[in-house]
Steps between C-alpha positions, in 0.01 A plus 500: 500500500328591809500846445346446135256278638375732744228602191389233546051538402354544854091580555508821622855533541494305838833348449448227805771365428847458664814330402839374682795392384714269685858405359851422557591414893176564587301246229766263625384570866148463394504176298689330778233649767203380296680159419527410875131642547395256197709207665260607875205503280481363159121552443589892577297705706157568557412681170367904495311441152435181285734446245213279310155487610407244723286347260646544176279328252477461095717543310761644718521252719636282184716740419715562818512145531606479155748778545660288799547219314606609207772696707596203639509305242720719302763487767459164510389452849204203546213564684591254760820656595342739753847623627639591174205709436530665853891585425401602161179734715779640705703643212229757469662636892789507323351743279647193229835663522437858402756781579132700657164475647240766447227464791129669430291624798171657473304764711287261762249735453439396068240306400531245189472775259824637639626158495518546129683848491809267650437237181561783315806642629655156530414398147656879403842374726506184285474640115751731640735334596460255210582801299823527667591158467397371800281202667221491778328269657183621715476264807196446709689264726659770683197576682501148606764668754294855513621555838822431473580689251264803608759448781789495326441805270355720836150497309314775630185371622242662340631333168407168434787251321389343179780341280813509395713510148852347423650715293818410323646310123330173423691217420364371193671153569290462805187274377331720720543800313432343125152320646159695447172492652193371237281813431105451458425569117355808426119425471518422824608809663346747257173590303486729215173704379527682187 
């Protein structure tokens, strides 16, 4: 998959992009590393990029707070119940139970254009390996624990951590796995001229 996805499109063939691949002993090493680093520090770290703007306004702040709730809701965990949703947060340092974690870096030296080469090659790693049968899950939470991880994985420094992917077979009973985010209809995303 990786190998394929190497073509992925990149703007002047750049290719800013770098990729690690933790598994076996050394996954289980990690999750239980990060998991006593998110028990220190449940917030995280202090973050390298925004995840979100600071100031998100119309109409995406409705829809990540939509997209929260709705997740919630489909697990059937009420808003109240902050430390269900915190256990049910933490699964995501768990990598929710998949077999593999991919980790994406980029050059420190990118700009946002760059940032977008990366998009690309992830969203290439996904159709892939939905080809062969296979589930991901891109995770921005990771970099909630940039540091540890860059730590973990011997991140060269000039390379700045960005995310990470579970990669693994869904269960389908999981309510998880059968719930869907709402999309915005398409007149409001797109304009056509003819």
């Amino acid at each position: 998959i990786l190998d394929r996805a190497r073509q992925a499109p990149s703007g002047g063939n750049l290719q800013p992009w770098h990729v690690t691949v933790v598994s076996g002993q050394s996954f289980a090493e990690l999750k239980r590393s990060i998991g006593q680093c998110a028990l220190a520090s449940p917030r995280g770290e202090e973050p390298e990029y925004n995840v979100y703007p600071p100031s998100l306004h119309e109409p995406y702040r409705s829809r990540r707070f939509k997209c929260g709730e709705d997740l919630y809701a489909a697990l059937g965990i009420p808003r109240e119940d902050k430390s269900a949703r915190l256990r049910q947060f933490a699964k995501n340092l768990q990598a929710f139970g998949a077999p593999m974690v991919l980790f994406f870096s980029i050059d420190r030296n990118m700009g946002t254009n760059q940032w977008a080469h990366l998009g690309m090659l992830m969203q290439t790693i996904m159709l892939l390996a939905t080809e062969e049968g296979l589930a991901t899950c891109p995770q921005e939470s990771w970099s909630a624990f940039h540091g540890a991880v860059a730590e973990f994985i011997r991140l060269p420094e000039e390379l700045m951590f960005y995310c990470g992917m579970a990669i693994g077979y869904a269960d389908m009973e999981e309510p998880v796995n059968q719930w869907r985010t709402e999309r915005a209809a398409l007149d409001e995303i797109a304009e056509f001229f003819d």
